[in-house]
C-alpha positions as CSV (number, residue, x, y, z in Angstrom):
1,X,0.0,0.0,0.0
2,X,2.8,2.5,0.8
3,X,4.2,1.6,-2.8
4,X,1.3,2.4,-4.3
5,X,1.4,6.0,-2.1
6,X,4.6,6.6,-3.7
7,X,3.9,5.8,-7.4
8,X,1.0,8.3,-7.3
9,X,2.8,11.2,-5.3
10,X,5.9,10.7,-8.2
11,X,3.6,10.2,-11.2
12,X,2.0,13.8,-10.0
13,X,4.7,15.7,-9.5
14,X,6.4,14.6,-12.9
15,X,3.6,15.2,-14.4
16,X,3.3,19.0,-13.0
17,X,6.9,19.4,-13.5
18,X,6.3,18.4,-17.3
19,X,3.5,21.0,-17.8
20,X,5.8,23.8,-16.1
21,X,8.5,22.9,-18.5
22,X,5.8,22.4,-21.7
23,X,4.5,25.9,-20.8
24,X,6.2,29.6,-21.1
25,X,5.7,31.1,-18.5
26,X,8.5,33.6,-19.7
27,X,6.7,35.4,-22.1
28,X,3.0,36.2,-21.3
29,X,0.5,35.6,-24.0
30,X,-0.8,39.3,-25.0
31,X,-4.5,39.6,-26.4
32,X,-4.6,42.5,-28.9
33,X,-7.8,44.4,-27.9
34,X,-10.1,45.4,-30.8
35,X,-9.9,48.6,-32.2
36,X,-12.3,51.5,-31.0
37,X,-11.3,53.8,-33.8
38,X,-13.6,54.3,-37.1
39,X,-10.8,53.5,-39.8
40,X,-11.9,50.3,-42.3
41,X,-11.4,47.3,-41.3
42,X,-10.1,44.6,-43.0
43,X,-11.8,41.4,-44.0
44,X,-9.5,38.1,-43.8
45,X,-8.4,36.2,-46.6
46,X,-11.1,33.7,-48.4
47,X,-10.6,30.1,-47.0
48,X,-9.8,27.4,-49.5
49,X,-11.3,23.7,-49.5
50,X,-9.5,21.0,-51.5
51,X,-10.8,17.5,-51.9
52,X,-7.9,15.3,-52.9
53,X,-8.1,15.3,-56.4
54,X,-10.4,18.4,-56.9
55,X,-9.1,21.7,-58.0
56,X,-9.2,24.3,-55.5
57,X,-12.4,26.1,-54.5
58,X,-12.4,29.5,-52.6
59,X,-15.5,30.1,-50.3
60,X,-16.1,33.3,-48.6
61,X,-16.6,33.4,-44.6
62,X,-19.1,36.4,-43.6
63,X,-17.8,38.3,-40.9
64,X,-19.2,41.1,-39.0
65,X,-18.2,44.7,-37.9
66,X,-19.8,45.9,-34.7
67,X,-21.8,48.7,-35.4
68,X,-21.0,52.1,-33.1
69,X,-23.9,53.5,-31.6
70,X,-25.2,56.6,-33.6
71,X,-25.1,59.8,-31.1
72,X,-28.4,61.8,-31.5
73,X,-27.8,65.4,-31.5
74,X,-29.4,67.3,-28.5
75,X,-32.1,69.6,-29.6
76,X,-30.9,73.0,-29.4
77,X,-33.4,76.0,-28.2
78,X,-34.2,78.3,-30.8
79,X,-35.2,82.2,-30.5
80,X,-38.4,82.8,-32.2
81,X,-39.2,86.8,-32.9
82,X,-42.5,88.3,-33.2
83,X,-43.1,91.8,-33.8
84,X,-46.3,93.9,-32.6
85,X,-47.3,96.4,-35.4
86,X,-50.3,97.8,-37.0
87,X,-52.3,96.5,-33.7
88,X,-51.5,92.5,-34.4
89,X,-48.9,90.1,-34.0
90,X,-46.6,89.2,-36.9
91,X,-47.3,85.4,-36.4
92,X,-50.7,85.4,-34.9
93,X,-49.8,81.2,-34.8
94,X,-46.3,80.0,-33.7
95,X,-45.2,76.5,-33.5
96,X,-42.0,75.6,-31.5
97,X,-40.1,73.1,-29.9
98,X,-40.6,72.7,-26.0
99,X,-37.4,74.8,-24.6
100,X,-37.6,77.1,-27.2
101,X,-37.7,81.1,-26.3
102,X,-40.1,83.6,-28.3
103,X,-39.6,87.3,-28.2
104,X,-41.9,90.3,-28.9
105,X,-40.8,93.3,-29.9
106,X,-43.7,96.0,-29.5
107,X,-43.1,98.2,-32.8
108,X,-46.3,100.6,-32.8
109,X,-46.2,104.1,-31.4
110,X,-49.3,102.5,-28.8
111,X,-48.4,100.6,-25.4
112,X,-49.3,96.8,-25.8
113,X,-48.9,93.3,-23.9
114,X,-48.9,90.1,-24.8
115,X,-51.3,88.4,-22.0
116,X,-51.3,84.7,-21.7
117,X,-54.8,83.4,-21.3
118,X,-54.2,79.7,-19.7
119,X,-50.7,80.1,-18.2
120,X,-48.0,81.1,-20.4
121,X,-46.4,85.0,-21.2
122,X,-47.6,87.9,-19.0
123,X,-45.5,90.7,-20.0
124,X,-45.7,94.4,-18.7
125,X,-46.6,97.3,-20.8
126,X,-44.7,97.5,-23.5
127,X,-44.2,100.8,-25.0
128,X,-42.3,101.3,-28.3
129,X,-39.7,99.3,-28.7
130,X,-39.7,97.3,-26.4
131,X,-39.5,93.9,-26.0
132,X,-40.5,90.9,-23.7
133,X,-39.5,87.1,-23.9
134,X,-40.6,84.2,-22.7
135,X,-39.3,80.4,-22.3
136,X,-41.6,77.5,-23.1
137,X,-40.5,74.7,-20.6
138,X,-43.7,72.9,-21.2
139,X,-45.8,71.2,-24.2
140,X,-49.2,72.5,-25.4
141,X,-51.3,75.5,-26.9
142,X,-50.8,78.9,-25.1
143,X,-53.1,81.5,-26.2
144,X,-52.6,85.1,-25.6
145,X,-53.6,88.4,-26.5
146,X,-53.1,92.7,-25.8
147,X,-54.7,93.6,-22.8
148,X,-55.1,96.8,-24.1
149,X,-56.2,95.5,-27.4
150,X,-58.5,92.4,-27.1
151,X,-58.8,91.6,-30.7
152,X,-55.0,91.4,-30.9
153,X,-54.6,87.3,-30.2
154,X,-52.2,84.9,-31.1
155,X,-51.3,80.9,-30.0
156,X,-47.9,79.3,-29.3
157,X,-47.9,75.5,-29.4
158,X,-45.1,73.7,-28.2
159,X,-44.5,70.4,-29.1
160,X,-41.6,68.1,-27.5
């Protein structure tokens, strides 16, 4: 029995001694990672098949490219103007992105507002040239008109 101890405790040690020696462990195996950049790739060369015999036939292996995810553009706020003159607004209607910023410029001789009816702009007075803006941070229809001037209306709808 104490034999058969021995055989065993020499047949593993040769046998890890012969996978040290079979083994470099000098020189680490280095796995290339795969390049990020966008530069073409390369596609490898067509295998060939070859019966014994048979002349030589080339057969093409698909291969795929990972596709890099397409960044979508933020949406950038735009300045929308509309001018008071001749006792209406210059875009009685308005559509416009939600974050977007309109601006009136009052350009009659006679004081106006621009008075929202459900939320929205509630500018001062504004005399001659001046102006008043207001930032849509939410979606829907605001309506408004002049105080001063109640057939003066116009809508802004804001869509996301």
């Amino acid at each position: 029995m104490k034999n058969i101890v021995v055989i065993v405790v020499v047949c593993v040690v040769v046998a890890i001694a012969g996978i040290y020696f079979v083994m470099d462990t000098s020189s680490p195996t280095v796995t290339p990672m795969p390049s990020l950049s966008k530069s073409p790739t390369s596609s490898p060369a067509p295998a060939t098949t070859q019966s014994p015999g048979a002349s030589p036939q080339t057969t093409n292996t698909p291969t795929s490219t990972p596709k890099q995810p397409t960044p979508t553009p933020a949406s950038v706020p735009t300045t929308h103007a509309v001018s008071i003159q001749s006792f209406a607004f210059s875009q009685p209607s308005l559509n416009i992105k939600k974050g977007d910023t309109v601006i009136w410029t009052n350009n009659d001789s006679a004081p106006h507002t621009v008075t929202g009816e459900n939320g929205g702009p509630a500018s001062p007075t504004l005399n001659k040239d001046g102006t008043y803006s207001f930032k849509f941070n939410s979606t829907g229809t605001f309506s408004y008109k002049c105080a001063f001037h109640p057939s003066m209306k116009g809508t802004v709808t804001v869509i996301e």
